[in-house]
N, C-alpha and C positions, 0 to 999 in steps of 0.2 A: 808782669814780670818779663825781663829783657833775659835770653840767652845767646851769649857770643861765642862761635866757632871761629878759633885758628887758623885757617887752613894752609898749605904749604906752595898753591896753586890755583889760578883760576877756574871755578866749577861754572854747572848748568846748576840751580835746584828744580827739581821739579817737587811738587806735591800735594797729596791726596787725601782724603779724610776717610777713614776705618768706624765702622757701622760700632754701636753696642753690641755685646755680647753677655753673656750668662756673667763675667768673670772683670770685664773694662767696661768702662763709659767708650764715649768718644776718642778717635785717639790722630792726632795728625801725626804724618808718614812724610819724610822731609828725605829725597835720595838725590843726593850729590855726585853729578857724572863731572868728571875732569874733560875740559874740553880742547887739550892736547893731549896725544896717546903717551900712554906711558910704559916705557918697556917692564913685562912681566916673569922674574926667570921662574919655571916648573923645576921642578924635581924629573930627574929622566927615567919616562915610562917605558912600558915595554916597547911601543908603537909610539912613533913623532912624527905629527902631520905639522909642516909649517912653524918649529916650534914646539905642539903643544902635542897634547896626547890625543886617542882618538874619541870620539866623540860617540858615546855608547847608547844606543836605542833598543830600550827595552820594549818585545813585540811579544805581547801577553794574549794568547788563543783561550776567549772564553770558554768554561764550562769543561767537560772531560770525566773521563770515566763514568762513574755512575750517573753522572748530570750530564745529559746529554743534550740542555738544552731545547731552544724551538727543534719543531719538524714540519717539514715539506710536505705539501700534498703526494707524493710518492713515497713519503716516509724518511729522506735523508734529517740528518742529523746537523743541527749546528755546530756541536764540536767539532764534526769533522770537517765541514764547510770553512768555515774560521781557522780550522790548526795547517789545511790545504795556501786560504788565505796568509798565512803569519809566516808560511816557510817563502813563498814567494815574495813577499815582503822584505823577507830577510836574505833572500839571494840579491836583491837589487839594494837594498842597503849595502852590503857588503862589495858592490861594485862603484861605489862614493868614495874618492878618498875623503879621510879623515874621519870616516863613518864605519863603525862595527856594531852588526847585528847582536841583541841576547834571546833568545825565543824561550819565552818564562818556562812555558810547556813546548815539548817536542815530541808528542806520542798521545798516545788516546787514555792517557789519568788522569787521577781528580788532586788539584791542587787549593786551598782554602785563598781566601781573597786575599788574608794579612801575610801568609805565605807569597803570593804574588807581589806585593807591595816590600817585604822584604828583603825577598828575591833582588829585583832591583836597586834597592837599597845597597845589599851587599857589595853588589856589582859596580855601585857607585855610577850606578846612569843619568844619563843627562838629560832623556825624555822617555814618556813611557807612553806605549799607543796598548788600548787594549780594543780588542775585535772583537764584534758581535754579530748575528743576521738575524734582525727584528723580525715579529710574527704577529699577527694582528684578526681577528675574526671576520674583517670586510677582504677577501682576497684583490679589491683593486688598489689598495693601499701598496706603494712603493716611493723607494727613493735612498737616498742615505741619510742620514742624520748623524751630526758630529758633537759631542757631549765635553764639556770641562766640569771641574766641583764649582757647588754651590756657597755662595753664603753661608748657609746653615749648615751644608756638609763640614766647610771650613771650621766653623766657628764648633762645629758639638766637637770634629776629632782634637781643635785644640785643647777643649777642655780635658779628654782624655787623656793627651800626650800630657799635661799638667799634671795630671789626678796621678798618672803610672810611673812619671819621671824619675822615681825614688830606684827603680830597676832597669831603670833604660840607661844604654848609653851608646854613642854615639849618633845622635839623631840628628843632627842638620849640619852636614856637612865634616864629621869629625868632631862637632863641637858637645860634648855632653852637655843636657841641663840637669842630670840628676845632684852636681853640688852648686847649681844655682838659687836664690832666693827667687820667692814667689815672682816680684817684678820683674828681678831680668830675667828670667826664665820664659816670663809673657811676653818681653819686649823681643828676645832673640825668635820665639817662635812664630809672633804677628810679623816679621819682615821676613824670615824666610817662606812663611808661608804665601805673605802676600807679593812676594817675586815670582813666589811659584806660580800662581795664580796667572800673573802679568804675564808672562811668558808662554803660558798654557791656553790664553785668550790669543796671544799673537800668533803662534801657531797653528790656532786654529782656522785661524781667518786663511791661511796659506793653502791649510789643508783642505777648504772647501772648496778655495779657488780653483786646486788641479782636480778634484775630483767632480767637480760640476763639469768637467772639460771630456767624463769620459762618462756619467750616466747621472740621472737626474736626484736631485740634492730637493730633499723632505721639504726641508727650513733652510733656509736664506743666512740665516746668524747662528752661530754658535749656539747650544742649549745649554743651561746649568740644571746638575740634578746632581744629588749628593751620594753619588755610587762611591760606594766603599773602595773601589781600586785606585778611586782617584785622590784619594785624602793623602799621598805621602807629604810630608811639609815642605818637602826639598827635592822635590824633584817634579818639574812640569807633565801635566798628567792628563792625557784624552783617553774619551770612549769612542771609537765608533761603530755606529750600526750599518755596516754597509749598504743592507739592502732587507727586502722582505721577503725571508726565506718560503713564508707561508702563499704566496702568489706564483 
């Protein structure tokens, strides 16, 4: 079968092929960048950088209140290590233009994972960093490690975002799927989810670059693991481990 696009301007395509899942076969990913700019008019936000609005980084301090996370050979705590970490992060965020901090947590409570992922949601963020300080039972273990979702993570939450759609709404971007049918509802969630993904890889590689610049990096590449903070569909999503609190 032959399919022909319209278009109204000269594009790139670029594209990729989407693994099986519990729910699709195979699936080709075909994304069309226009290769002169095109002007974009926003709706005017509170805050205008250049144009647009600012650019909101959701800074998520693992663990809190009752979960207090790893511990130190002298007994400190990684929530407070991390929530120490996350306000400093967010002071120098907020000296970027076009960059404004959201600190998921700002205090020593316990917040639930989907809560955190919400959280930003709400807030309509455009990246989400969450902080951790690994512990480990050999104490010469150290370094950082930088985490994105997995595959599998991807593919079990989008089964769930499917299975729950009938009560959700607003979920990728303003767009509801709870009055979508079964396939667009799978097609809208396999490209936001897999932009999020792309972006959450590019960012990563960034993020290791400067932080190799200031203490030693575990792994070399980015790691995939399917931690629950990371599954939003639409919004690019790291873990990191700064370091090893337990050494």
């Amino acid at each position: 079968e032959t399919v022909v696009i319209d278009l109204a301007r000269e594009v790139q395509a670029n594209t990729f092929l989407l693994e099986p899942n519990d729910i699709y076969g195979y699936r080709l990913v075909v994304d069309l960048m226009p290769l002169t700019t095109v002007s974009i008019v926003h709706r005017a936000p509170e805050a205008r950088v250049n144009g647009g609005r600012d650019l909101i980084i959701a800074i998520d301090a693992g663990h809190g209140g009752d979960d207090p996370g790893a511990s130190g050979p002298r007994g400190v705590h990684e929530k407070n290590v991390v929530l120490a970490v996350a306000r400093r992060l967010a002071t120098e965020v907020a000296k970027q233009p076009g960059m404004r901090p959201l600190l998921i947590r700002d205090g020593d409570y316990f917040i639930s994972l989907r809560d955190r992922m919400r959280k930003a949601h709400s807030a309509k963020a455009d990246l989400f960093v969450s902080i951790h300080a690994d512990a480990f039972r050999d104490s010469r273990a150290s370094g950082a490690t930088v985490y994105m979702l997995s595959q599998k993570g991807a593919t079990d939450e989008a089964a769930r975002t499917l299975a729950e759609r009938e009560n959700a709404s607003d979920l990728l971007g303003g767009v509801s799927l709870s009055d979508k049918d079964d396939v667009l509802a799978g097609v809208l969630l396999d490209l936001s989810q897999s932009a999020a993904i792309s972006s959450s890889s590019v960012a990563a590689g960034y993020l290791i670059d400067r932080i190799r610049r200031v203490t030693h990096i575990r792994r070399d590449s980015v790691q995939r693991a399917p931690f629950l903070v990371l599954k939003s569909p639409d919004i690019p999503s790291l873990l990191i481990e700064t370091a090893y609190i337990s050494n």
